[in-house]
N, C-alpha and C positions, 0 to 999 in steps of 0.2 A: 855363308853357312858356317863361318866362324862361330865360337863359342866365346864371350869375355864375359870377365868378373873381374869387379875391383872394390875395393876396401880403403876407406879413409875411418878408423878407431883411437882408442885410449886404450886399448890390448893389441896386442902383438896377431897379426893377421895370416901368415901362411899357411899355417893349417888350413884356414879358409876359405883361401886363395883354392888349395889344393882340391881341397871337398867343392868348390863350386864347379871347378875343372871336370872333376871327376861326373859331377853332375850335367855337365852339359859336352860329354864327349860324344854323344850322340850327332851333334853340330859338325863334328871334323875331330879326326885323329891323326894327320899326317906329322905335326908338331907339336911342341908346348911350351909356356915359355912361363917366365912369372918376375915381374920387376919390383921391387922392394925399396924404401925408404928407411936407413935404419935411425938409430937417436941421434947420430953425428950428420945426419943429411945426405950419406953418402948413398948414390944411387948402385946397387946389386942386381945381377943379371942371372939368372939360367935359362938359357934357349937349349931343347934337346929335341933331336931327331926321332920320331915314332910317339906312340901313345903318351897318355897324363902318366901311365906307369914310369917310363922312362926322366919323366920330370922327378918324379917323386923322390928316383933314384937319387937323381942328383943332386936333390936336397938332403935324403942323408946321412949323404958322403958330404957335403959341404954345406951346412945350414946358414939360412940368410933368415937374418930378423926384421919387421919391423911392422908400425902401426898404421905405415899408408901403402900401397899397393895396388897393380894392376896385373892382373894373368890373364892368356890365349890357349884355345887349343882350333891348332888351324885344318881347315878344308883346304887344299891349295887351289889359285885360282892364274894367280902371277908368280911364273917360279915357282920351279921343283919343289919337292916336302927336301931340305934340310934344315939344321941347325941355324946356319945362315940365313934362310929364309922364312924361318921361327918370327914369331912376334914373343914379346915386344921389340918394337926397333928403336930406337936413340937418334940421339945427337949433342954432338958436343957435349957429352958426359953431363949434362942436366937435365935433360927431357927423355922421358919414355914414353911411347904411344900404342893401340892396340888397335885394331881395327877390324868392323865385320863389314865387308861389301865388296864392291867394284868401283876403282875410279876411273874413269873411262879416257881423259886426258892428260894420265899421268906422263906419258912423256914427254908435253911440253912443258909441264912443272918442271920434271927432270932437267928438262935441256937447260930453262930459266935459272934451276936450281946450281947446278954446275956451273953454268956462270958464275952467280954469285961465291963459287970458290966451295960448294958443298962439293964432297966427297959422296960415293956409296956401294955399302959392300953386299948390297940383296938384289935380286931379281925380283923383286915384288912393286906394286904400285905402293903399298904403303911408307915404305919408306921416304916419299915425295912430302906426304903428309906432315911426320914429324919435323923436315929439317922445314918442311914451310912454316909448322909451327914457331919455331924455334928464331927463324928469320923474324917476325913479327916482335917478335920477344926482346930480340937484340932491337930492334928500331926504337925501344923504349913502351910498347903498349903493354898491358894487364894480360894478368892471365888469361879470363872469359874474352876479352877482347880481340886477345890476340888469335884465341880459337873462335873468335867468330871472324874474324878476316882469314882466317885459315879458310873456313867451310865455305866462304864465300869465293875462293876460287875453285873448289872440286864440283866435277860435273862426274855425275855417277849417284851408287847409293853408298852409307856409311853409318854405322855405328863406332861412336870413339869415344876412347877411353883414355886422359892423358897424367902423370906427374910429374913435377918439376920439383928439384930439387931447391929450390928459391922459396917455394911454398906447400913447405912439406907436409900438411894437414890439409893437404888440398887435392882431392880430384875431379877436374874439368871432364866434361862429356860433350855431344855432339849425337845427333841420330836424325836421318833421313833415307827415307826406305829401307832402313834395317831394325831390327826392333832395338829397346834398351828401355830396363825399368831400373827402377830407384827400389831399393829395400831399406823401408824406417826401422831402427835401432832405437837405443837410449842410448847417447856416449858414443853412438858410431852409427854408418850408414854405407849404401853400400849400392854398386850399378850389376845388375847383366846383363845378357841377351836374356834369359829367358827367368821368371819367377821361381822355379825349381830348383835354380842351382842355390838361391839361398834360402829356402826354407827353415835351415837347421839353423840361422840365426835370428830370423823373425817370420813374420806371417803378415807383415804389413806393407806396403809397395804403392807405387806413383808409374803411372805407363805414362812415359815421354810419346811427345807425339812429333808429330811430321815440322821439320825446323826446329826443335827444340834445341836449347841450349841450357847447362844444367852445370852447376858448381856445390859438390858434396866431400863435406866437412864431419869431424865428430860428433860438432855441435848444429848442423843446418845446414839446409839442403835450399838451393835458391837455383832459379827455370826462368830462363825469358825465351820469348814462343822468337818465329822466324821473322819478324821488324823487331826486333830485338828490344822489348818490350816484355818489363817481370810480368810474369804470370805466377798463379797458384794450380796447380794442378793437384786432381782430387786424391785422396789416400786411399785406399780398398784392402780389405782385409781379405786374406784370403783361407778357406775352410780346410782345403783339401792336406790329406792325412800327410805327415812328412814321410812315412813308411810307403807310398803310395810309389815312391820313384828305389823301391826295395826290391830284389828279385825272390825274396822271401826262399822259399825252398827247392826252388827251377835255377836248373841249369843256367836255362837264358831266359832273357828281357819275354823275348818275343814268344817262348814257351808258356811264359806265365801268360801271356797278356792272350796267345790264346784260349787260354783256359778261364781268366777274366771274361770270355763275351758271355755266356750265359747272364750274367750280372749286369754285363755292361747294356746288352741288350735291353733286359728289363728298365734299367734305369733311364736308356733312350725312352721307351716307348711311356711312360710317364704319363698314361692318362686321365690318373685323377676315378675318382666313384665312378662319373656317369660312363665310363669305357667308352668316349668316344673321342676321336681327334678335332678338337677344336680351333678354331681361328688364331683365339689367342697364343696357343702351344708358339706362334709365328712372332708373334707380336703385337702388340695393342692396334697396328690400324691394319693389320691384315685384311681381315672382312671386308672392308668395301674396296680392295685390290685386289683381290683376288675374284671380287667380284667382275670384275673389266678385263681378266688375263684373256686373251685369245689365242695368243702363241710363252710357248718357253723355250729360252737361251739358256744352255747349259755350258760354262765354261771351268776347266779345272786342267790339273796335272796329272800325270802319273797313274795312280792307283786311284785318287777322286775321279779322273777322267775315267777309269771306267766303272766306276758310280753310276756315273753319268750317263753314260752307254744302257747301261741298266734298267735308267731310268724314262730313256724313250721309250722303252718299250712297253711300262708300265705306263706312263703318259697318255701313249698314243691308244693303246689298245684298251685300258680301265678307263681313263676317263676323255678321250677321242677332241685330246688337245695335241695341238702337233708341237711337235721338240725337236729345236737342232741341237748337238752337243761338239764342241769343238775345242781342239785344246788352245790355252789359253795364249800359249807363246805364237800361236799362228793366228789365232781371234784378234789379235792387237795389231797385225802387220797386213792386213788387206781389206779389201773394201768390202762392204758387204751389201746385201739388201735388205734391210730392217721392215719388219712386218709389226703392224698399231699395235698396240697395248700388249709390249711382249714384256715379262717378267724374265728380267736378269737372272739366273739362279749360277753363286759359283760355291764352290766346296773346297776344302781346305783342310785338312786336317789341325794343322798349327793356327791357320789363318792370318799366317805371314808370307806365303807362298808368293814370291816375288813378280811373274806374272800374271798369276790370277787378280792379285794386287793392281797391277799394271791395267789389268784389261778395265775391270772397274772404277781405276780412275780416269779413263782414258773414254770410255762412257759420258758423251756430252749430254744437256740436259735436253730431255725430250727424247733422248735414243729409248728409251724404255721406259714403259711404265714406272718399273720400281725394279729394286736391285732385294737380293733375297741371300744371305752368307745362309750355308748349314757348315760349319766349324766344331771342333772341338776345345779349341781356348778359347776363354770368357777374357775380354776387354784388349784383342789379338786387331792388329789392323783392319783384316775385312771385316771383325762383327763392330767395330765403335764406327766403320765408312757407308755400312748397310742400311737401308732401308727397314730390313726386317732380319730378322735374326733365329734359328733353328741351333740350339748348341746339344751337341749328340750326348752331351755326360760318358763321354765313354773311360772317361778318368784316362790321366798322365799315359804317355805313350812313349816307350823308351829305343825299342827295337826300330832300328832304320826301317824294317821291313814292316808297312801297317798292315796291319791283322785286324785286332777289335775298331779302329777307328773306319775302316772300311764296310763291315757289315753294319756300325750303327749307325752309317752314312746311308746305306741303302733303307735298314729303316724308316732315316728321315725320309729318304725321297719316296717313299711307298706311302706315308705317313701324308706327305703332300699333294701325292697323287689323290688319296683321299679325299680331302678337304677340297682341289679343284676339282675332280670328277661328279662329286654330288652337284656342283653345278651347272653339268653336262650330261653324261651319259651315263651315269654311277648308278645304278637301283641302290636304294636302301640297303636293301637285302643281298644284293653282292658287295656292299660298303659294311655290312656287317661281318659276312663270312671276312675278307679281308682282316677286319679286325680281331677277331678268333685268330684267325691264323696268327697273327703279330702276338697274342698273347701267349700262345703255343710253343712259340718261335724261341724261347730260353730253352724249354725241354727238347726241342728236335736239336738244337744244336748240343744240348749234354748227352742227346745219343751219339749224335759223329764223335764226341771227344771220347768217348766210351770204345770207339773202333780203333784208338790211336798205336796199340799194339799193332794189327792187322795191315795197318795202313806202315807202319815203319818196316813190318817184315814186305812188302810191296817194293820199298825204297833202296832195297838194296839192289834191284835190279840196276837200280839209276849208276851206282857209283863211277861202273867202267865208262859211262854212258859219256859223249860231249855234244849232246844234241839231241834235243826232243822236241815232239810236234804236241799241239794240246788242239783238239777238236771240239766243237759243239755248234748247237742251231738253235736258231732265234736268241731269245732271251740268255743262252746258257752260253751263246758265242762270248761276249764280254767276260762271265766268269772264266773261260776257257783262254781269254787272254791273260786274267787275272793271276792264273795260275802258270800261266807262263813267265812272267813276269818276277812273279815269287821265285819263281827256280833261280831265274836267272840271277836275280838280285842276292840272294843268298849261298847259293852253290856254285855258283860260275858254269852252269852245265849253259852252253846257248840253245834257246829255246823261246817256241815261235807259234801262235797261234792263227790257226785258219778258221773261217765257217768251216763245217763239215762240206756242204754242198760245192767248194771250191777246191776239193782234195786234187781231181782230175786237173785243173785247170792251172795245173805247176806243181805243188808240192808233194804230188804222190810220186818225182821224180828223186824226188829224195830218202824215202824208202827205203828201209832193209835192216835186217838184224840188229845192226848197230844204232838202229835212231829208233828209239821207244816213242809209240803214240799213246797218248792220255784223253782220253775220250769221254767229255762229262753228256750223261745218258739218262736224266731226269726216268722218262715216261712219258713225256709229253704226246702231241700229235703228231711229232716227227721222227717218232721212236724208230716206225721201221725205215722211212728214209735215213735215218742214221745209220743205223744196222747195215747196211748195202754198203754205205760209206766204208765202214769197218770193215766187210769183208775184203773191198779193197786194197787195205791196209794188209790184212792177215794173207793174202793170196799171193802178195811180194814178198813173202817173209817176214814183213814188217811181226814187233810185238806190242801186242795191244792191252794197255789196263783202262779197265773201263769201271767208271762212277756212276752206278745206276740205283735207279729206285728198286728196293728189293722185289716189285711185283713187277716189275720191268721182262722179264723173262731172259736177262741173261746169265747162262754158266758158264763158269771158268771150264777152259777147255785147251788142248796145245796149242800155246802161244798167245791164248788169250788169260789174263787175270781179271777178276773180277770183284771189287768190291760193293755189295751192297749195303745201300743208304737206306736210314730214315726214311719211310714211307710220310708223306706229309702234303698242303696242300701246295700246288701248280703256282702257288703267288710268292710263296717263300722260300720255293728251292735254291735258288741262283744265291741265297742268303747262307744255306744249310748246307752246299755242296763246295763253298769257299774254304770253308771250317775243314774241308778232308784235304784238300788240297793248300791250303797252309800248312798240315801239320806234314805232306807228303813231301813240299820242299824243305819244311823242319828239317824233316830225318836224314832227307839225303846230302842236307848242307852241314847236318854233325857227323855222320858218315863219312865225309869226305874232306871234315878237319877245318875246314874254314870258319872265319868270324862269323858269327850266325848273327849276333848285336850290331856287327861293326865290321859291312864287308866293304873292299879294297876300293875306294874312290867314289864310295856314296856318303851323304849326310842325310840327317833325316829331315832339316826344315830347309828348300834351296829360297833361298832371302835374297838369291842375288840372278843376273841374268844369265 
């Protein structure tokens, strides 16, 4: 979940270096590092404890020049976040190396490695890497060479980045299971994790693929695939705005990007004149697969996981195909029982997400029909490994905490519900309303963004608070986790969602003044069983704010709050009532001072296991 960028030019690169850093601190902020080649060959260091800020410092208070280079900024995985534990790591004052992953045998490298009379001054697995680089290098092999009998001992996943002061116009790469693209230049060229962080020097890039091996120069960039064997790997230009990764006039990442989903929405839902969802939207051989689907496999992480959740319900009930969902890091580790012609469906926001990754390749052939990404990066591991492909357009995502990539995840999967239900139990004419609703679904959500005053004076109840419960039924249980989840990830308040129906059955033990219940309260046909729930709540003291449809029939009353929602239909609420409760844990995570972009030991893309 590391961040790397490196620079091989004919200009002077740290600026670059810095702006790439700063662009992908999303990835990990515990450290930063940045290594340098100046005109005399000699290899320059700054490793600093805490954010790209802190790098920055340091360069200038001390500036390091030069036209090849490599820079980190670390998620820590091995060893503590310091200095020390910073990348880039060294060795023997001619190699610098950077790394995004996990190497899983690193302390038998280690042990090996210490034989061999290496030294080391980090707690990290990476540092195995470079002095193994470096060993090679002394035995007399080449550069690329030498990092390929590197890679050929690490068991794990890696993205690398390396220079050598021997071959000063030169940086060596490596990537398996961690991403790493190539950004084409004139006169210079250029690696990172992710396309973004170089935008402001080109718009053109090469996506390394799984075993790649890659040697980029001012002048040339050369890739031999995993038998180490040149390849050409293709160029893609890419359109998206460089202002795109701007926080324009918002405070935070995550504030704009909620106010982004009306747009982002629209731009998901993409149906062309005829308004309707077609095959194709999936990909050219959708139609007769999905013609065969009888069952759907949902796997994902995080915040896609409860996409996913979501989306059984929408599955099972519109179009009366049944859906398992399961998260992806336990989908991989047990056995299962596979039902005929089931469509794989996994979700992604980055579409690097390490074990949903995992689960898909781990997918022998014949376990399923067909495999289905809905992702928000275009040419991202899962969409170039899928079968079929759904990309949400929900544009750049910067905030750790996903906001628009999640409503236009559910989108998609409403959107898909669609498409298989007309093959099922779908009328036309509920397959129509559905799609009204979806077209609607930009303006219900700019009415919730319209309440965001109402909803931050709400949030101050939260501040003293260190525990809140989030309640809902059926369909609205997942968003009720959703938002619990949000709290917790951005405010540090711990916080825990239940069904409503399960309040008695433990959690109502927990109760009372100090622990706020959040209670999302559609309208649906569970209205008044929820209601009963609530008073449960309210009769132990508890305090209750409740997220209801304004014809819902509830008043704010002592000890209860109330905010009413957009009236809108039964198929898009769980989409619309997200939007209130993102912007609820907004408030209470500015409120209460913490990183709202960049909170305490999260990243936004986990690449690794």
């Amino acid at each position: 979940m590391c961040g790397i960028v490196a620079a091989a030019a004919r200009r002077e690169v740290s600026e670059i270096l810095l702006e790439g850093l700063r662009r992908l601190e999303y990835r990990g902020y515990d450290s930063a590092g940045l290594a340098l080649l100046d005109n005399e060959h000699n290899l320059l260091l700054h490793k600093q404890l805490g954010k790209v800020a802190e790098l920055e410092r340091a360069q200038h208070l001390e500036p390091y020049y030069g036209c090849t280079g490599i820079a980190h900024t670390r998620w820590a995985t091995h060893g503590e976040p310091s200095a020390v534990n910073a990348h880039p790591h060294v060795s023997g004052q001619r190699l610098a190396l950077v790394h995004n992953g996990i190497i899983e045998n690193h302390q038998q490298l280690r042990t090996r490695l210490q034989g061999e009379g290496y030294e080391f001054s980090s707690a990290t697995d990476t540092e195995v890497i470079v002095h193994l680089l470096h060993s090679y290098l002394n035995q007399g092999a080449e550069l690329v060479a030498a990092m390929r009998d590197t890679v050929s001992q690490l068991e794990g996943a890696y993205a690398l980045a390396a220079i050598d002061v021997q071959h000063p116009d030169q940086v060596v790469a490596a990537r398996q299971g961690s991403p790493l693209v190539i950004g084409v230049g004139i006169g210079e060229n250029f690696l990172a994790s992710d396309q973004m962080a170089l935008r402001q020097v080109t718009d053109r890039f090469i996506y390394l693929e799984e075993g790649d091996l890659a040697l980029v120069t001012p002048s040339g960039i050369s890739t031999w695939d995993q038998a180490g064997k040149p390849v050409k790997r293709e160029k893609m230009r890419i359109e998206e705005a460089v202002e795109a990764a701007d926080k324009g006039d918002f405070d935070h990442y995550m504030l704009k990007e909620i106010y982004e989903q009306p747009r982002a929405l629209a731009a998901t839902l993409n149906l062309g004149s005829d308004h309707q969802v077609s095959d194709e939207l999936f990909g050219e051989s959708a139609g007769p697969i999905f013609d065969q689907v009888q069952t759907v496999q949902i796997v994902a992480c995080g915040t896609s996981y409860h996409a996913g959740m979501v989306a059984r319900y929408w599955l099972e009930e519109l179009a009366g195909i049944p859906c398992q969902v399961e998260v992806a890091s336990e989908f991989r580790y047990r056995k299962r029982v596979q039902h005929d012609n089931t469509l794989l469906v996994t979700i992604s926001q980055s579409g690097e997400t390490a074990d949903t990754l995992a689960a898909l390749r781990d997918a022998g052939p014949g376990d399923f029909l067909a495999s289905l990404v809905i992702a928000n990066v275009d040419n991202s591991s899962l969409v170039r490994e899928s079968d079929l492909v759904f990309l949400t357009r929900a544009g750049i995502e910067i905030g750790v905490a996903s906001t628009k990539a999640f409503t236009t995840q559910l989108v998609a999967l409403l959107m898909l519900t669609t498409v298989l239900g007309r093959r099922r139990k779908l009328a036309a004419e509920q397959a129509a309303e559905i799609i009204n609703a979806l077209q609607k679904l930009p303006d219900y959500v700019q009415q919730t963004l319209e309440l965001d005053r109402d909803i931050e004076n709400l949030s101050e109840a939260f501040i003293p608070k260190h525990h809140a419960l989030f309640l809902g039924r059926g369909i609205q249980y997942p968003i009720a986790m959703e938002g619990a989840l949000k709290l917790k990830e951005i405010s540090y308040i711990h916080a825990e969602a239940y069904p409503a129906g399960e309040l008695k059955h433990g959690p109502l033990a927990l109760v009372d003044a100090d622990m706020p219940v959040v209670a999302v309260a559609p309208g649906d046909d569970l209205l008044e069983k929820l209601k009963s729930n609530l008073e449960e709540v309210r009769s132990r003291g508890g305090e209750l704010f409740v997220f209801a449809d304004r014809q819902a029939g509830f008043v704010s009353e002592p000890r209860v709050r109330v905010l009413n929602m957009p009236n809108c239909p039964e198929t898009v609420k769980p989409i619309v009532y997200t939007v209130a409760l993102q912007l609820l844990s907004y408030h209470v995570a500015v409120q209460k001072g913490t990183d709202v972009d960049k909170p305490r030991n999260l990243a936004k893309s986990v690449t690794v296991e």
